[in-house]
VMD Tcl script that builds the backbone (N, CA, C; Angstrom):
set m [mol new atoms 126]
animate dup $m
set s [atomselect $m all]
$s set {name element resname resid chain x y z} {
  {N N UNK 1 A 120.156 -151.259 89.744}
  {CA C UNK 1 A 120.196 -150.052 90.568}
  {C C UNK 1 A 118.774 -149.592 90.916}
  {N N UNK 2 A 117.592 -149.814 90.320}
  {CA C UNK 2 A 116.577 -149.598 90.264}
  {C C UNK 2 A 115.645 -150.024 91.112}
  {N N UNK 3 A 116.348 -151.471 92.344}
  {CA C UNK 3 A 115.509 -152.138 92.941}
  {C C UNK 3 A 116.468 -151.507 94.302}
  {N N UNK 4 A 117.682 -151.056 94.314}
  {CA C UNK 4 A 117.789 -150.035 95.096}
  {C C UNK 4 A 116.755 -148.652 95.799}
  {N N UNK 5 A 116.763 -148.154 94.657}
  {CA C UNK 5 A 115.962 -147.151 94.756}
  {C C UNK 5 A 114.533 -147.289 95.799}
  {N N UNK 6 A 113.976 -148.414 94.627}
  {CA C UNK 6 A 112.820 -148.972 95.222}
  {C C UNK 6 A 112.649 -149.240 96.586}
  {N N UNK 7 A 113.916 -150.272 97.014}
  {CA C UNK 7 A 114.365 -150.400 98.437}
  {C C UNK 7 A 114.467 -149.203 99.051}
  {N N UNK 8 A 114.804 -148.470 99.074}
  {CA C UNK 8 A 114.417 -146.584 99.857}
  {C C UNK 8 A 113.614 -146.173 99.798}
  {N N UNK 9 A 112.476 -146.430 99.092}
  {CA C UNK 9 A 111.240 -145.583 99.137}
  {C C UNK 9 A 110.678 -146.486 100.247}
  {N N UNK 10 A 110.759 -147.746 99.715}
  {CA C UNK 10 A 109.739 -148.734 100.750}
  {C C UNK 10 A 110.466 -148.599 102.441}
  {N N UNK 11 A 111.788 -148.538 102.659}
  {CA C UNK 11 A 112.143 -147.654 104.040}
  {C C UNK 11 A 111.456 -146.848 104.328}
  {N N UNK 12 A 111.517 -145.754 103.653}
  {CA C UNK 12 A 110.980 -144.350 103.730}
  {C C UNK 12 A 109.977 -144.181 104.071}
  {N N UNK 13 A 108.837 -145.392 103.284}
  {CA C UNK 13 A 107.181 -145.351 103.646}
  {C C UNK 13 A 107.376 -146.073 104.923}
  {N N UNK 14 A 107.941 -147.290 105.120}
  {CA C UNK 14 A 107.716 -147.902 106.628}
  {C C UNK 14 A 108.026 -146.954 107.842}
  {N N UNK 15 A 109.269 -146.052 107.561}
  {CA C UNK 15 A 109.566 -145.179 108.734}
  {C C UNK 15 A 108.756 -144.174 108.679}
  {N N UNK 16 A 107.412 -143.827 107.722}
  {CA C UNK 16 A 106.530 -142.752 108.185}
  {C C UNK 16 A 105.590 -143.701 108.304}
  {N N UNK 17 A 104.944 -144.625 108.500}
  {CA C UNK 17 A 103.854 -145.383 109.087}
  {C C UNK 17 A 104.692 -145.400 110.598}
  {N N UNK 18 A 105.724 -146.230 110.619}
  {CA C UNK 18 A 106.104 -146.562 112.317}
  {C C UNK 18 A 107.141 -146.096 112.731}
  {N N UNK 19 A 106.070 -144.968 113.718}
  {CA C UNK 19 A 107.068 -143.858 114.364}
  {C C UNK 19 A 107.853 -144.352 115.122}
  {N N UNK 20 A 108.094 -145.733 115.385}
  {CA C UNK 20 A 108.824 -146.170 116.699}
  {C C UNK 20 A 110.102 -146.379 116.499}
  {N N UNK 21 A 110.540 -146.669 114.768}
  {CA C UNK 21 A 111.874 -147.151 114.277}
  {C C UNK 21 A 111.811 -145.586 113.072}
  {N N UNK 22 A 111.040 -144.549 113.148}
  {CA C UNK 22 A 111.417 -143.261 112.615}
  {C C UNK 22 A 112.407 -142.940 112.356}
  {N N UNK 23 A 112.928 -142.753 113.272}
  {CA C UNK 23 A 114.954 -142.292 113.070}
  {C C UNK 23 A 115.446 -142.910 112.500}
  {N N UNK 24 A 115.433 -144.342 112.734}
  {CA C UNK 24 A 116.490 -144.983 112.315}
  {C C UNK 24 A 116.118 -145.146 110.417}
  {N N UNK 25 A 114.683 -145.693 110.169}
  {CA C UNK 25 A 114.396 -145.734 109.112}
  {C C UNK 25 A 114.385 -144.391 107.973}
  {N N UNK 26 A 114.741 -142.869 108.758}
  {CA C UNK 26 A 115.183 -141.829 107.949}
  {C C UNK 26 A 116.710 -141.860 108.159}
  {N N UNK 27 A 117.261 -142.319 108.885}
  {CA C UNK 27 A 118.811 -142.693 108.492}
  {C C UNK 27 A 119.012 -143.243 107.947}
  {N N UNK 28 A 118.503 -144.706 107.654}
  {CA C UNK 28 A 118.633 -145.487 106.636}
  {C C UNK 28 A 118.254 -145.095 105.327}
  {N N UNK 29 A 117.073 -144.518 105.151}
  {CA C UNK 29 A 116.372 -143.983 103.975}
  {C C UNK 29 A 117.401 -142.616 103.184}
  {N N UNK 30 A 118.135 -142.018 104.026}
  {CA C UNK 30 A 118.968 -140.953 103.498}
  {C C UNK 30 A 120.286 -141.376 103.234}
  {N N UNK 31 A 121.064 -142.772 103.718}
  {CA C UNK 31 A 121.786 -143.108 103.182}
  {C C UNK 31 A 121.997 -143.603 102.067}
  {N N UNK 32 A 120.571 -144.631 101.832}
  {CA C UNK 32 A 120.441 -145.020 100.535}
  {C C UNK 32 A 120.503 -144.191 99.302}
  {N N UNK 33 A 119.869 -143.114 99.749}
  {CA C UNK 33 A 119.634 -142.131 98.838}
  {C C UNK 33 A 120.770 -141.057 98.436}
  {N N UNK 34 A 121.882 -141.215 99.462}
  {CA C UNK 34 A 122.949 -140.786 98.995}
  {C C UNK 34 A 123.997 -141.562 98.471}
  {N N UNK 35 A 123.681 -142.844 98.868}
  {CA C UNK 35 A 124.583 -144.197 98.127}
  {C C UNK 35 A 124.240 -143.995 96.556}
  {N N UNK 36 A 122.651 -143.816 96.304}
  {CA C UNK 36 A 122.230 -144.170 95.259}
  {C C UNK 36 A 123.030 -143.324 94.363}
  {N N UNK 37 A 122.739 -141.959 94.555}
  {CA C UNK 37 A 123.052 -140.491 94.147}
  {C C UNK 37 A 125.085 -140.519 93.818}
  {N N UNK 38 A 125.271 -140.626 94.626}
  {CA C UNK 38 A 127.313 -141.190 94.569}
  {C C UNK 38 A 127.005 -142.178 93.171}
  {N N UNK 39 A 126.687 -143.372 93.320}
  {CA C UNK 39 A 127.018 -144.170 91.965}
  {C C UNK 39 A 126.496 -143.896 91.309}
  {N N UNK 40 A 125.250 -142.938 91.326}
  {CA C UNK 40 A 124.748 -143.051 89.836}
  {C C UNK 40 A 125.659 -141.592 89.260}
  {N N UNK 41 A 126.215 -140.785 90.102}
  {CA C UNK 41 A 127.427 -139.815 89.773}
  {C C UNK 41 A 128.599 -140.196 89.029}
  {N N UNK 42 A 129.070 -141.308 89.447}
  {CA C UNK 42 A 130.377 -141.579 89.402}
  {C C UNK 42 A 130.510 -142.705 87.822}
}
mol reanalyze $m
mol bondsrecalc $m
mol representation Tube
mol addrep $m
């Protein structure tokens, strides 16, 4: 679960270096982070 995580931050940093895929990489980055957040709940 941990290389999850990891995997969202490193989104997160690419979509604030390149504003060009921004959106999409904070959509992606907030899903993960609510995927993460659900299983580590459940």
């Amino acid at each position: 679960m941990q290389w999850l995580f990891s995997l969202c931050l490193a989104v997160f940093y690419v979509a604030l270096r390149c504003r060009y895929i921004h959106s999409i990489g904070m959509l992606l980055a907030l899903y993960l982070v609510s995927f993460n957040v659900v299983g580590m709940r459940t």
